[in-house]
N, C-alpha and C positions, 0 to 999 in steps of 0.2 A: 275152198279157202284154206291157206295155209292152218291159223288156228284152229280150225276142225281137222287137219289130218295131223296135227299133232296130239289133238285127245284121243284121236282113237289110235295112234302109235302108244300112249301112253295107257289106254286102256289093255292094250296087245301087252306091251309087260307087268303090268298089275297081273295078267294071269299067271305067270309065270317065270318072269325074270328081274333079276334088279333092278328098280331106278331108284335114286335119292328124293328125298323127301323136299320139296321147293316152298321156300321162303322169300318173299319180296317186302323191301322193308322200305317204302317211300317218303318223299318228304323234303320240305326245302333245307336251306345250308343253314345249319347248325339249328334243325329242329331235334336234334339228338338220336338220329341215326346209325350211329356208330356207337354211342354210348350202350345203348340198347343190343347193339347185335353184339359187341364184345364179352356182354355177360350170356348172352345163348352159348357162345363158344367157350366162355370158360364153363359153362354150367356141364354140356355136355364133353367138352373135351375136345380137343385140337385134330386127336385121330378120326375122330366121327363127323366131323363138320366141315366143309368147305366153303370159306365166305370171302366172297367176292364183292368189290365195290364197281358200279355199272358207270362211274365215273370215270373210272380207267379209259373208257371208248370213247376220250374227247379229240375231236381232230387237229385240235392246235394249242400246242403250250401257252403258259401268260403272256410272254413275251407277242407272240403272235396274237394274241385274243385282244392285244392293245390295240391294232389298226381295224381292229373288226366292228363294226357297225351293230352285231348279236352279240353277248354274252354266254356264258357256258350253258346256262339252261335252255338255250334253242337248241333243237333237235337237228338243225344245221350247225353246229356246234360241236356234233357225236357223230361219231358212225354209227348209226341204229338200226342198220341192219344186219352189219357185225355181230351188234348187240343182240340180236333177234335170234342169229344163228348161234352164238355161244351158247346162249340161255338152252335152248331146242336142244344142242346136242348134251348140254348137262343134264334136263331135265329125265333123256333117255338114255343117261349111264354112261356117258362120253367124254371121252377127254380132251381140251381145247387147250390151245396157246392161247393164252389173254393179255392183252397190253397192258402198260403200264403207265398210271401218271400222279406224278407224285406231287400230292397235297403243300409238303413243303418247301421245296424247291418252285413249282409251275413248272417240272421239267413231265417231258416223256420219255419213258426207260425200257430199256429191254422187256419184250414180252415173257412170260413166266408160263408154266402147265401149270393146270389145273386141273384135278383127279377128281370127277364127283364121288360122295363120302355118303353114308347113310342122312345127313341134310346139308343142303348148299344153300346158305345163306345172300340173295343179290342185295343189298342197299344203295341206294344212293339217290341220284334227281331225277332217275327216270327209267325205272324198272316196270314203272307201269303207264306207259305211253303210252302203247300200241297194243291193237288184238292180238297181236302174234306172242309177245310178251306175258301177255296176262293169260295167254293158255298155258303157259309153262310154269304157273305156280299153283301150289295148294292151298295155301295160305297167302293174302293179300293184305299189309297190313301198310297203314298210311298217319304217318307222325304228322299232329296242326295243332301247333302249341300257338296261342296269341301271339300277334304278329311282333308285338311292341315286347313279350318273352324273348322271342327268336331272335329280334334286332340286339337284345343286350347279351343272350347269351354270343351271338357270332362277334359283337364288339370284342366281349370278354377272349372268346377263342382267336381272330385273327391277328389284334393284338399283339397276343400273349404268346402264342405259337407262330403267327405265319409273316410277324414281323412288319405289319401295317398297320398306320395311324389311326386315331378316332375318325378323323375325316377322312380317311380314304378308305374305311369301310363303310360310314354313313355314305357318303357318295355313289358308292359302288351299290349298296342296298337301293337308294332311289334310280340306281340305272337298271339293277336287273329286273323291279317291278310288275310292267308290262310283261317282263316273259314269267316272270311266277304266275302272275293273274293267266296268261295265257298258256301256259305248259307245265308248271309244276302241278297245282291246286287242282286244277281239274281231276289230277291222279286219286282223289280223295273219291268222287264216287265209285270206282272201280274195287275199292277195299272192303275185306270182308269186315278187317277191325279197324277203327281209329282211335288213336291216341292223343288225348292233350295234356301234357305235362303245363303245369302253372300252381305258382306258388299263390297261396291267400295271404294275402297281404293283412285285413283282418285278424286273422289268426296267428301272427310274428311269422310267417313262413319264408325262408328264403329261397332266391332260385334255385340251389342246391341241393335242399330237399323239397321239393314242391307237389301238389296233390298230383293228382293221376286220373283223367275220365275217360275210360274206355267204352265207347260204341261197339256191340258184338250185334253184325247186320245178318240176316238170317240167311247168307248165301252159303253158309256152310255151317254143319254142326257143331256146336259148341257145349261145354262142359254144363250138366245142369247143378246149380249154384246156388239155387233157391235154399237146400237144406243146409247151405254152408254157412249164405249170408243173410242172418238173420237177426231178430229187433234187438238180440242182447249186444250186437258186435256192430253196431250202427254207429259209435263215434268214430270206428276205427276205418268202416266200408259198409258201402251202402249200393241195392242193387234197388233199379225200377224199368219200367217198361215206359219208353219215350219215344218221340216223332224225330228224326234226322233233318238237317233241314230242306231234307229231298220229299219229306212228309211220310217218311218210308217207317214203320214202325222198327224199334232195334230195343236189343236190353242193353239199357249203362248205368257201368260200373264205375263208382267214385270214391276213389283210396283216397283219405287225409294223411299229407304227409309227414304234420304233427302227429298222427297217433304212435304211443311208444309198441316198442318192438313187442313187449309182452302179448300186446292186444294182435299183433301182425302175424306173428309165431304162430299160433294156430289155426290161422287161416289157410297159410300155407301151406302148412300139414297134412289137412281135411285136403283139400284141392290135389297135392300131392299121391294121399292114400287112393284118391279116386282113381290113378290110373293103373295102380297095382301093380308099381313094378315093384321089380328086386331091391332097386339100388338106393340108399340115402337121398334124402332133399337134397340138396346142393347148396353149399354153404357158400357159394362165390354169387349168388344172384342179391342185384342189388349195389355192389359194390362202384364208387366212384370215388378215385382218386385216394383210396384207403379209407372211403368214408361208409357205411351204409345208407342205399335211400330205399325206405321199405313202401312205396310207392313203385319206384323202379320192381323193385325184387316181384313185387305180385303181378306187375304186367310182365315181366320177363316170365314168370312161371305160367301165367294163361298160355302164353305164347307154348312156353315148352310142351306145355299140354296138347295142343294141335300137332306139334312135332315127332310128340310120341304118341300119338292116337294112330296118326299116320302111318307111322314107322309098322308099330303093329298088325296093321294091315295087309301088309306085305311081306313076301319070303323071304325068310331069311340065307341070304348068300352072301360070302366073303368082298369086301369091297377092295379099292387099289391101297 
């Protein structure tokens, strides 16, 4: 099977030669995929990261996508075995031409190189489709923010950037449906972590700054957090041990996005010190649109935490 002879090509350089560190960041349009990967890359830095959006590999512009019976999220829609093969040779330290398709136009653009970096970040609607795909990552994580969240954030976004109506992006939402329910969502078991961003209403919260519930699923090692989050730090975050709705046991994590930053500051901290590096927290996690969301900032930093667990694992060799 392809994904088997890819873990063991990746186990063959784990002994002994570079590969980047692989990050899959899934999830429907405008579950906040990109908001989320842009602070991993300002966190660690432009020169160390490589981040790729897996949307790029769609076989037909807007203009095209009108006469078509599917919408973007069919995997008839993508080249996915493009997709399969870019991934593969990033994953083992290789460099790809990746095509280009541009969010705000619906144009397709010249293809661009891409240099794997010490972590290559894939986002987008289908980075974890396929077995082949999901052997090429370390970290599997899957953004499922309530639905009736993701309809108003994408209102708010295509809107306001991509120059469509209320109604022709409600319309467009009840046309791509059947393929979310069958090709996006499904990606959610495959994930080591999920995330649901949503504001408490309750609580004055707006979608802007809105809590955080992370599922940390036991397929790969995670940060122990017990002596972090504990009863004094409970308005701020709270951890327990709960059923997925696969009945699969997982620990989740839930940031209030009302807590003030005093309370968040040293959670970060403590989680930070845990991995012992050299370098300062990172004062860009969190950030949106010049705003801070300290909800954002602590799933951005879990995250970085797997990134450089990772990283550490492996020899240190000069990358491109």
């Amino acid at each position: 099977m392809p994904e088997r002879q890819l873990a063991i090509q990746k186990a063959a350089l784990d002994a002994g030669r570079f590969r980047p560190v692989m990050l899959a960041i899934a999830g429907d349009s405008a579950a906040g995929k990109t908001t989320l990967t842009k602070g991993i890359v300002q966190a660690l830095g432009r020169d160390r990261v490589a981040s790729i959006c897996v949307d790029d590999y769609h076989r037909y512009d807007r203009d095209e996508r009108k006469g078509l019976a599917f919408t973007a999220l069919h995997p008839a829609c993508n080249y996915v075995e493009i997709m399969e093969q870019h991934l593969q040779l990033l994953a083992l330290g290789q460099t790809v031409l990746k095509p280009v398709y541009n969010h705000g136009t619906g144009r397709l653009e010249r293809p661009v190189v891409v240099d794997p970096r010490d972590l290559v970040v894939a986002e987008g609607l289908l980075p974890l489709s396929t077995a082949v795909v999901r052997a090429c990552f370390d970290v599997r994580v899957y953004l499922d923010p309530p639905e009736a969240v993701r309809h108003a954030w994408k209102i708010k976004r295509d809107t306001g950037k991509r120059g469509y109506s209320v109604e022709q992006v409600e319309a467009e939402l009840v046309r791509r449906e059947p393929e979310s329910a069958a090709f996006i969502r499904p990606q959610r078991a495959h994930a080591d972590i999920v995330v649901s961003f949503a504001p408490l209403l309750a609580r004055g919260e707006s979608p802007d700054h809105p809590s955080a519930t992370i599922l940390l699923r036991p397929t790969i090692p995670h940060p122990n957090l017990t002596g972090i989050i504990t009863e004094d730090v409970s308005e701020t975050i709270h951890l327990k041990l709960t059923r997925d709705e696969s009945g699969r046991p997982v620990d989740a994590i839930h940031i209030h996005g009302y807590a003030p930053p005093a309370r968040t500051r040293p959670i970060e901290e403590a989680i930070w010190d845990a991995l012992g590096v050299d370098e300062p927290l990172p004062e860009t996690l969190g950030i949106v649109d010049g705003e801070r969301s300290d909800s954002l900032a602590l799933t951005q930093l879990i995250l970085l935490y797997h990134v450089i667990r990772n990283r550490s694992r492996q020899p240190e060799v000069s990358t491109p």
